[in-house]
N, C-alpha and C positions, 0 to 999 in steps of 0.2 A: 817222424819229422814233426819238430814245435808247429801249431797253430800259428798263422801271422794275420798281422791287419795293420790297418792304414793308419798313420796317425801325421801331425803337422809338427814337425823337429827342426828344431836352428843347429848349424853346428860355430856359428858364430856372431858377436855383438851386430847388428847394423840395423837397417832400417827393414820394412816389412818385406824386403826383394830377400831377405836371408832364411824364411820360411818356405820352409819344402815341405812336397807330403815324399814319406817314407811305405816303406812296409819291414813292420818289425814285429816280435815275437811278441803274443799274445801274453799277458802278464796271468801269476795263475795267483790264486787268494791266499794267504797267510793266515796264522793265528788272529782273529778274532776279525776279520776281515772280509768282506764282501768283493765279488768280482762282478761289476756292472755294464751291460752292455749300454752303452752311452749312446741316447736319442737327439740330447739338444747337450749345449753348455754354452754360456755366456762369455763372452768376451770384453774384459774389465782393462781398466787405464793402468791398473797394476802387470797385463799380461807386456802390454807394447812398453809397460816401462823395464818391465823385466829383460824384453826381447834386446833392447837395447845397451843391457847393461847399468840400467840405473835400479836396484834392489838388493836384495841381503841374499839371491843364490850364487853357489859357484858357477867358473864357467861352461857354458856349454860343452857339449850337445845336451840336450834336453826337450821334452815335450811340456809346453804349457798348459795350462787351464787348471783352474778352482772349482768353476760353478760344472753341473752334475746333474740331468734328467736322465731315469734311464729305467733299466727293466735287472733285476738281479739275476746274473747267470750265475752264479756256485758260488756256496759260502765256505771257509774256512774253520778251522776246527775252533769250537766253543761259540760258533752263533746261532744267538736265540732271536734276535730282535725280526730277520730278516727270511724270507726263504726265495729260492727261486720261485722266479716268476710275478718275483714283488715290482710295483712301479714305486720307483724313491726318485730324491731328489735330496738337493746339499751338498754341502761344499769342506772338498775335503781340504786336508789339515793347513793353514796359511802360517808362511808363505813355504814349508821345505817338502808339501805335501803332493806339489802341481800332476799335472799330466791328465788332467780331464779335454783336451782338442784331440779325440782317438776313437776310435769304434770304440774301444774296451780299456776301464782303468781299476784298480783297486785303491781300495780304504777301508778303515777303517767302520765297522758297521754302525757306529755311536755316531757318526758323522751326517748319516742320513734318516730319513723321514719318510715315511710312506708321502708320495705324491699327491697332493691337495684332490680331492675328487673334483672332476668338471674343468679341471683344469688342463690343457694339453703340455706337449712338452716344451717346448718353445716357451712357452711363459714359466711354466716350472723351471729350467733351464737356464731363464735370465734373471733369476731371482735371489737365489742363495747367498754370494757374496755382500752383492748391493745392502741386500736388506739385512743381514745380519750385522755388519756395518751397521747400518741406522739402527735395529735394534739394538745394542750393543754399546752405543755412543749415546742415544737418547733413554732408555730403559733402564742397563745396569750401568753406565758410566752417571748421566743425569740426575736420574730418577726425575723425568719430566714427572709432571704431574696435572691433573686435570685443571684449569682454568692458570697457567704459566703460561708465561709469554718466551715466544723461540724465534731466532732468526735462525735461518738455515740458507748457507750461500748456494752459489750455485742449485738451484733448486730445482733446473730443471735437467740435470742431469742424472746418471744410474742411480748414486747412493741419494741425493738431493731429492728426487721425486715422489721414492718410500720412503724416505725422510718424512716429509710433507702426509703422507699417507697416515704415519704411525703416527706422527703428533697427533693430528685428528683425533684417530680412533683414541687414544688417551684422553682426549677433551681439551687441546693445547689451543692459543690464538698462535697463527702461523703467522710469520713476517718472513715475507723471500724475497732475494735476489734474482735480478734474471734480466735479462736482453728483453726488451720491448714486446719482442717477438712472441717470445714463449709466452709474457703475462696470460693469454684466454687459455692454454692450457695449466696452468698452473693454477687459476680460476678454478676450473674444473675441478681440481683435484680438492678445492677447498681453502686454497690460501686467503687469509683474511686480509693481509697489508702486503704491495707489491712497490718492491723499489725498483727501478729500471739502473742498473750501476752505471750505465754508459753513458748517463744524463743527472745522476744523482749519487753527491757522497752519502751513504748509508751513514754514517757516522754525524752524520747532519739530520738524518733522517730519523732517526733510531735513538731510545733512551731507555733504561731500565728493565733490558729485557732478564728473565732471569736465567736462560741457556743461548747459547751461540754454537752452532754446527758448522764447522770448518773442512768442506775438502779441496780448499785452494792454498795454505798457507800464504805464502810471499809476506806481503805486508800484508794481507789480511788478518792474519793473527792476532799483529798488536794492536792495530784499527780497533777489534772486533774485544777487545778487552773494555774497549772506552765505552760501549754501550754498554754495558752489563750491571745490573742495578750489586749494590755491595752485598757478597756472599752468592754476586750469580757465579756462574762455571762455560767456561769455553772450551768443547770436545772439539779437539782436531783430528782428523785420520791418517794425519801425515806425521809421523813422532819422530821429526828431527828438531836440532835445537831447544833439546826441553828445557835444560836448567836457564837457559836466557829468559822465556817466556813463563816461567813458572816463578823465577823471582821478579820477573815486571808486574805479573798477577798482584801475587801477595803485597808488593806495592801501593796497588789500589784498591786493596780490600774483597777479591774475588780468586776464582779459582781459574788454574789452567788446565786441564788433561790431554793429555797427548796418548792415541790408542792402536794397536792392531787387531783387527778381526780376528776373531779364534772359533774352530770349531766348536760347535755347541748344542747339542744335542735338542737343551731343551731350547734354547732359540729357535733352531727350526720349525721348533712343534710349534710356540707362538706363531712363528711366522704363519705357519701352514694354517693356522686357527684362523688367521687374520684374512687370508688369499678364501679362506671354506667361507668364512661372512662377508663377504665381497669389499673388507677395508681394507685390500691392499691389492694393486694389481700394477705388474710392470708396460711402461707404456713402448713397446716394442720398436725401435729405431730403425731395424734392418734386418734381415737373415741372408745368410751364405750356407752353404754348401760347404764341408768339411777342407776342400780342396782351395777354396776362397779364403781361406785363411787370414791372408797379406790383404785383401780387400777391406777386409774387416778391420784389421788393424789400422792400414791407410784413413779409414771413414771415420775411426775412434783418434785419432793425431790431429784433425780438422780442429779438435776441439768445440763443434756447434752440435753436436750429436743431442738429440732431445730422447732421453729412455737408455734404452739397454740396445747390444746389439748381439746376434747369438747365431753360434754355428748350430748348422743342421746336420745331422748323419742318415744317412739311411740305413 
């Protein structure tokens, strides 16, 4: 008889009442592939949009989750990188690679990272996508650079807050967005200039910056083109509507990018470099219980969530 375990499976579009915990067959590792007993995994605004039917998967049934703390149980034939008994973390392949909300999920072994030392899993766990994201839009999309100036919306949210983290560590002057509220912790983190949006058009506020990090689109996008000094760049994480916004860009003499997160090996390792010298750390929103699944979701639809929020397995 298969091996089985718990994992959190929709078998249809709706709101977070359509996530069930199940029990299904233990997945086993393929070529080049790691089987990972799964500690923590974060819970991203791509999973409840997913759950709802708003992303590029077919339809369900399916298990969600990207982000990945865990321990390697068996690896599959041709891997070197990984052995049992390894603690990794990262985020397996986005968006057709999900199924990290389970005791146990496989991927690919190039996908993960020996887990940061000192770090537990819950923070390793809430970090993978978020920050890859930010590296990935400010690093290889950007190339911020040490003394650039970056707005970054939403600032105190998942991808928003190591946002903020990694400019720093590069030497960037930060300029963020955020509700009132958030400003002392967004402080903390380092931000240099704070607009409060709910009292202030940034656009009014803001001039010549040479990057703008976008993960609201709507009208922020073309807003967020008007501050940009000529030959700046606007990374958005959300890649709809490109050809509009990419010839309103070149219009104005700047750039548009529009990106999806992808596995990446050596991002991770950055990342993991950055979490080992203490210039990156997730600021933890909330944890559930595997079984909590729909709470979690619930908490992340609020839209006021400050940090990450991350299931726990036992």
């Amino acid at each position: 008889m298969s091996e089985t375990m718990r994992a959190i499976t929709q078998d249809s579009y709706g709101g977070p009442e359509v996530l069930r915990e199940a029990q299904l067959d233990k997945p086993e590792p393929g070529p080049s592939e790691v089987l990972i007993r799964v500690h923590a995994a974060g819970v991203n605004p791509t999973d409840w949009k997913h759950r709802a039917g708003q992303g590029f998967l077919s339809e369900p049934p399916r298990i969600l989750g990207w982000d990945v703390s865990g321990v390697v149980e068996a690896i599959g034939t041709g891997v070197t990188l990984h052995k049992p008994g390894d603690e990794v973390f990262g985020m397996l392949p986005y968006p057709f690679g999900l199924g990290s909300h389970a005791e146990y999920v496989t991927g690919p072994a190039r996908a993960f990272a020996p887990k940061p030392s000192g770090t537990d899993h819950v923070q390793a766990g809430a970090i993978p996508l978020a920050a890859l994201t930010a590296w990935q839009a400010l690093n290889d999309t950007a190339n911020l650079q040490s003394g650039q100036r970056i707005l970054i919306h939403a600032a105190a949210g998942g991808v928003g807050h190591l946002a903020v983290q990694i400019a720093k560590a590069k030497g960037a002057y930060v300029i963020a967005t955020a509700s009132k509220s958030k400003h002392e912790f967004l402080t903390g983190l380092g931000v240099d200039e704070l607009i409060d949006y709910t009292e202030t058009d940034f656009t009014e506020a803001v001039k010549d910056v040479d990057v703008v990090l976008d993960p609201i689109a709507a009208d922020y996008r073309s807003r967020s083109l008007q501050v940009l000094r000529k030959g700046g760049i606007l990374v958005s994480i959300l890649p709809y509507d490109r050809e509009e916004l990419v010839a309103e860009a070149e219009e104005l003499g700047v750039r548009a990018e529009l990106m999806l997160v992808e596995a990446d090996q050596a991002g991770m390792q950055a990342v993991r470099e950055l979490v080992e010298s203490g210039k990156l750390r997730a600021e933890i929103a909330g944890t559930f219980p595997l079984a909590d699944a729909a709470k979690a979701h619930a908490q992340g639809e609020t839209g006021r969530t400050q940090g990450k929020l991350v299931l726990t397995i036992d």
